[in-house]
C-alpha positions in Angstrom: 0.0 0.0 0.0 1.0 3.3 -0.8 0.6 6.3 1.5 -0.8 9.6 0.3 1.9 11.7 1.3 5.2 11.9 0.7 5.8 11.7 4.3 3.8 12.3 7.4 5.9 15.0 9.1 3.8 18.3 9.8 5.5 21.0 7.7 4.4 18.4 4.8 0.9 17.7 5.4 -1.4 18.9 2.5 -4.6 21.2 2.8 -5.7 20.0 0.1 -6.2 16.1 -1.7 -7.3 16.0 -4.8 -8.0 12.2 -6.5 -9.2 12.2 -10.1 -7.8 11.8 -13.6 -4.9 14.0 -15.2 -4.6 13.7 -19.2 -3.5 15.8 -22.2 -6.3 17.7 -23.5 -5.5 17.7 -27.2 -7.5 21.1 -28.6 -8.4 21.2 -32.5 -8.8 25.0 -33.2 -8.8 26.7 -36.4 -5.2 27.7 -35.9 -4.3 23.9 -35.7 -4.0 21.8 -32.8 -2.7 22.5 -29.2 -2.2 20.0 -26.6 -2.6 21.3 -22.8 -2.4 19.4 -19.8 -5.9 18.6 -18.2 -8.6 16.4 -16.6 -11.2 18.4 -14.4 -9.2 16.7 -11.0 -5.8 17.9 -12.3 -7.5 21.4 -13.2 -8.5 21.7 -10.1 -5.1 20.8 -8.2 -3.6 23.2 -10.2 -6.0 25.8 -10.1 -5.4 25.3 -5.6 -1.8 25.4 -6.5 -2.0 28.9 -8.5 -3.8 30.5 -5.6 -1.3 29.5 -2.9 -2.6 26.3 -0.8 -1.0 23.5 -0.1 -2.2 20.6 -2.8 -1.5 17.0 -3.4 -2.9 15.4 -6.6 -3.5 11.3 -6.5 -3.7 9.8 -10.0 -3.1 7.4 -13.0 -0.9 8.5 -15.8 2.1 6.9 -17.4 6.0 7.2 -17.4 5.9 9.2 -20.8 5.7 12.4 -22.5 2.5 13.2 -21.8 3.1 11.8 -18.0 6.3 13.9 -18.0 4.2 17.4 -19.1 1.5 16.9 -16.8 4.7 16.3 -13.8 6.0 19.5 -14.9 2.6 21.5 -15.3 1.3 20.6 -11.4 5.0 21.3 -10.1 4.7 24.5 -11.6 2.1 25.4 -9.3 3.7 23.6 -6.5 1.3 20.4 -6.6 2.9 17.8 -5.1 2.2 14.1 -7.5 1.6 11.8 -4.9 3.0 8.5 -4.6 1.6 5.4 -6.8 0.5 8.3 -9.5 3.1 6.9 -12.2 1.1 3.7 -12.7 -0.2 2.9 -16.0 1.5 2.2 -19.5 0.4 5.4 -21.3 -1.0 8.5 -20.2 -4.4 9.4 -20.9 -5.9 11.9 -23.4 -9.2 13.9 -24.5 -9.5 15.4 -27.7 -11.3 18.8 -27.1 -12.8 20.1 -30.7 -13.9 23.6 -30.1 -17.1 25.7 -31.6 -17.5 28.9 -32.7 -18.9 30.2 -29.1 -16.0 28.8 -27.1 -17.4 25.6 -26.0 -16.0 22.0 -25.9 -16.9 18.6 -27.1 -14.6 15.9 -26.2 -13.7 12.4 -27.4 -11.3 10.3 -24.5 -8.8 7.7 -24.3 -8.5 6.8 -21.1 -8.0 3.6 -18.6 -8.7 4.8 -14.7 -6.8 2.2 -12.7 -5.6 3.9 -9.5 -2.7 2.1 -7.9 -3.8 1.0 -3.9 -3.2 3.4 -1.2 -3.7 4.2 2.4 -4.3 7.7 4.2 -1.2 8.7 5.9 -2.8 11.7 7.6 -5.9 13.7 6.6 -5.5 16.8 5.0 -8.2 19.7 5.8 -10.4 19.0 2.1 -10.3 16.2 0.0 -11.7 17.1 -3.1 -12.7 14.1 -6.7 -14.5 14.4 -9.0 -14.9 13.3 -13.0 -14.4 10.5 -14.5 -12.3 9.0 -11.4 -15.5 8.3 -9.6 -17.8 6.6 -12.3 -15.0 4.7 -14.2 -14.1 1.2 -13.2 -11.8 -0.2 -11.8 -10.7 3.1 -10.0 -13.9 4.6 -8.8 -13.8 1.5 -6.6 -10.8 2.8 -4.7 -11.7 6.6 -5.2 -14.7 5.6 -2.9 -12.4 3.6 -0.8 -10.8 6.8 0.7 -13.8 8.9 0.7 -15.3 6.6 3.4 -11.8 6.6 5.2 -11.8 10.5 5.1 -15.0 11.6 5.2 -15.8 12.0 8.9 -12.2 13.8 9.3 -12.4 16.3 6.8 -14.5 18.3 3.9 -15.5 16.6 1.0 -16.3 18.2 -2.1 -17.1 16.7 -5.0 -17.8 17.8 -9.5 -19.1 14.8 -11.1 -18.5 16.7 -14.5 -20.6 14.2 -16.3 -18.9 12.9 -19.4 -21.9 11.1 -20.6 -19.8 9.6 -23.5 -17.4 7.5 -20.8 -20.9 6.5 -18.6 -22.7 3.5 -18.8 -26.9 4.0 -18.6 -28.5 6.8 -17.3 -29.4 5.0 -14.1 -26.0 3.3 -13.8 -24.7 6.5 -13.7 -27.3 8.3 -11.2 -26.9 5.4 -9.2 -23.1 5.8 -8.8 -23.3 9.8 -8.1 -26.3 9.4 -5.6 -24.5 6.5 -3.3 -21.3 9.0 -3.0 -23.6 11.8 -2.1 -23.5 10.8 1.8 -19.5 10.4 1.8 -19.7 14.5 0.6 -20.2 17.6 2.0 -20.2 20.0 -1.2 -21.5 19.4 -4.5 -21.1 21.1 -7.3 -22.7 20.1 -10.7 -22.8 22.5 -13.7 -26.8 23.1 -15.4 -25.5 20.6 -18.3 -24.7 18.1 -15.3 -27.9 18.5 -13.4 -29.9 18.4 -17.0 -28.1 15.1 -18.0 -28.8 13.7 -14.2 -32.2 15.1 -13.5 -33.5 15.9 -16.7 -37.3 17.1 -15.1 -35.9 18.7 -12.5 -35.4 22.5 -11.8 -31.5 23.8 -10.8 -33.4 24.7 -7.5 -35.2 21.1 -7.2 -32.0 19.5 -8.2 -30.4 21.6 -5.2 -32.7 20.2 -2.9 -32.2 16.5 -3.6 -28.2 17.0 -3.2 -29.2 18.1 0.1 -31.4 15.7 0.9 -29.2 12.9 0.3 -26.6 14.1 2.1 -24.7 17.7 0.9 -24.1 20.4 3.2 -23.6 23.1 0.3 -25.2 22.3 -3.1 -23.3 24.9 -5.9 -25.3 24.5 -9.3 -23.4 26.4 -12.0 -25.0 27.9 -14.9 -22.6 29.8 -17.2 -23.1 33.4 -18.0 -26.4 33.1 -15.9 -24.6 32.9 -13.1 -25.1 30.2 -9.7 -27.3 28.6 -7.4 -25.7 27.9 -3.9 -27.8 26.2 -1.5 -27.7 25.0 2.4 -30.6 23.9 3.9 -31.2 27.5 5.0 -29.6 29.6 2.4 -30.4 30.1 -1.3 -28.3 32.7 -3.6 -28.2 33.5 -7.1 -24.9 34.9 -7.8 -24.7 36.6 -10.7 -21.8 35.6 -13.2 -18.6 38.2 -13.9 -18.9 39.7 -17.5 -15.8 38.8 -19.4 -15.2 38.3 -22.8 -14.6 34.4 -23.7 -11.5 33.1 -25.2 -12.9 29.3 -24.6 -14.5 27.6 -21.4 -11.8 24.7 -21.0 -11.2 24.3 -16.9 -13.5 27.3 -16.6 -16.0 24.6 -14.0 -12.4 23.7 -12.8 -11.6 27.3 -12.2 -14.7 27.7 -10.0 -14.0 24.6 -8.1 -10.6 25.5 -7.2 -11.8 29.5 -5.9 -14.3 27.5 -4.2 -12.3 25.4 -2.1 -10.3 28.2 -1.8 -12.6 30.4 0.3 -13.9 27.1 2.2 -10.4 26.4 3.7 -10.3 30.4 4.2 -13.5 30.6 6.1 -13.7 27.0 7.7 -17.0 26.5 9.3 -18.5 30.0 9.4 -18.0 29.2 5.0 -21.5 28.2 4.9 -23.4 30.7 6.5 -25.3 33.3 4.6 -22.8 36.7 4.3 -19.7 33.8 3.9 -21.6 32.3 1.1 -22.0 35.6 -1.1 -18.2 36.2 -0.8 -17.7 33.0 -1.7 -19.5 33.0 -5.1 -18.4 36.2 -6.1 -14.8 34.7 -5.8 -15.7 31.6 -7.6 -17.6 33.5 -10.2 -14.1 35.3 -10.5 -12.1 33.2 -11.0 -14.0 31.4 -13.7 -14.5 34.5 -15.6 -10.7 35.0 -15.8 -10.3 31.8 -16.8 -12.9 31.7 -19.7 -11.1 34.9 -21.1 -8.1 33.0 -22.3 -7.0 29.3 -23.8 -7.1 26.8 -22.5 -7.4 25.7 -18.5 -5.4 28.9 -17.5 -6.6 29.5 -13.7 -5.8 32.6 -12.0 -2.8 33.3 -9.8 -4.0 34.1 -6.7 -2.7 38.0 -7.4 -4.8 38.0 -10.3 -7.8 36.6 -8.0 -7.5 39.5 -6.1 -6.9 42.3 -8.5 -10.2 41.0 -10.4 -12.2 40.9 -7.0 -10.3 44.7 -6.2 -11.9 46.0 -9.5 -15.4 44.3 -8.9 -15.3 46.2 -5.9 -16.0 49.1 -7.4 -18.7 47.5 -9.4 -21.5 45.5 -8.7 -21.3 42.2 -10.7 -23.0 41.6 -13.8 -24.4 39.3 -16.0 -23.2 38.4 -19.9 
């Protein structure tokens, strides 16, 4: 068994675990192609690392090029690859076709096999997400950890629904619904909650996570902005008007500024004035994001210097 952390002295410990897929996103763009290291877990690592906290990334890729850029990319941002993460033969990838309003559609070639591991101490969030908790044989051990972690620590969780990589519709539901008591934020996008609860309402859909076990229920909606939910709080935060370059790792963006602000805030994070601040940030951050190639998160100087300006400002819609 490997342990999560490089070692279990104190100045070491992580704030942050992420566990979920890394992979080359492979772009075709009029210009040509572009390859860019990804997958939403990775994204989300990174985008921890950029703003300053103390990340650990737990994954599957392979002792190759791609592997080798993706090492680079996370160190970059000081994102420590944990132990076990060099596991498989090749490294993923996700060929991202873009259209003419910036969105995605992606095609994959992936095997999720995570190598077995044991917590050696808890960090303060764990954070998965993706295709690393629906795909076999790793969303086995991805659920492994959450149940060793989840009494000790937050747990927030992005499904980011690849419905292309998903067995049936209620395979799938099944899967996201049984991890929903192990979790104590969920965040789905409107495409996500469409694809789960196709009848449902973002503010129905909100409720159900609840229900079944979330503590804070985010449901993103693009330029429209977000729905974030606790059983006695419901805001609409507006999104941040920004011309868009593309939306790759924009949801991974807004998960990172998330978390962000939750370790920030710790338990007083979910109560009404907290949870304003807290969107706005998120909101942010994705908007920075969006308004170049690529999953590009924001530094956490350029966080600030975008939240500085909205200051002065009251947010706005596209």
């Amino acid at each position: 068994m490997h342990n999560l952390h490089p070692d279990a002295s104190a100045q070491n410990q992580l704030d942050v675990l992420v566990i979920g897929e890394a992979l080359v996103d492979i772009v075709n763009t009029r210009q040509g192609t572009i390859s860019y290291p990804g997958g939403s877990p990775a994204n989300v690592a990174y985008g921890l690392g950029r703003l300053g906290i103390r990340t650990g990334l737990l994954t599957a890729i392979g002792k190759d090029d791609h592997g080798a850029a993706i090492t680079a990319h996370l160190q970059s941002a000081g994102v420590q690859l944990l132990p076990g993460s060099k596991s498989l033969n090749r490294t993923a990838t996700a060929t991202a076709t873009l259209a003419t309003d910036g969105s995605a559609s992606y095609d994959f070639d992936i095997l999720w096999e995570l190598a077995p591991v044991a917590p050696a101490m808890i960090p303060k969030v764990v954070h998965t997400g993706s295709i690393a908790t629906f795909l076999a044989p790793g969303a086995a051990t991805v659920r492994t950890l959450l149940e060793q972690c989840h009494d000790s620590c937050l747990i927030t969780y992005d499904p980011n629904i690849r419905p292309a990589l998903l067995g049936s519709h209620a395979e799938a539901k099944k899967i996201f619904e049984d991890l929903l008591p192990l979790t104590d934020v969920v965040k789905l996008s409107d495409e996500d909650a469409q694809w789960l609860y196709p009848t449902s309402s973002p503010d129905d859909v909100a409720s159900r996570l609840l229900k079944q076990g979330a503590r804070l229920a985010v449901i993103t909606r693009g330029a429209e902005g977000a729905l974030l939910a606790t059983s006695g709080t419901r805001l609409n935060i507006p999104s941040v008007k920004t011309a868009v370059a593309d939306t790759i790792g924009a949801g991974d963006s807004y998960m990172s500024a998330l978390i962000f602000e939750l370790l920030t805030r710790a338990e007083k994070a979910f109560s009404p004035t907290a949870l304003e601040i807290i969107g706005q940030t998120a909101a942010a951050a994705a908007a920075i994001t969006v308004s170049r190639p690529g999953a590009n998160p924001p530094t956490s100087e350029e966080l600030q210097m975008r939240l500085d300006g909205l200051k002065q400002a009251p947010l706005a819609a596209v």
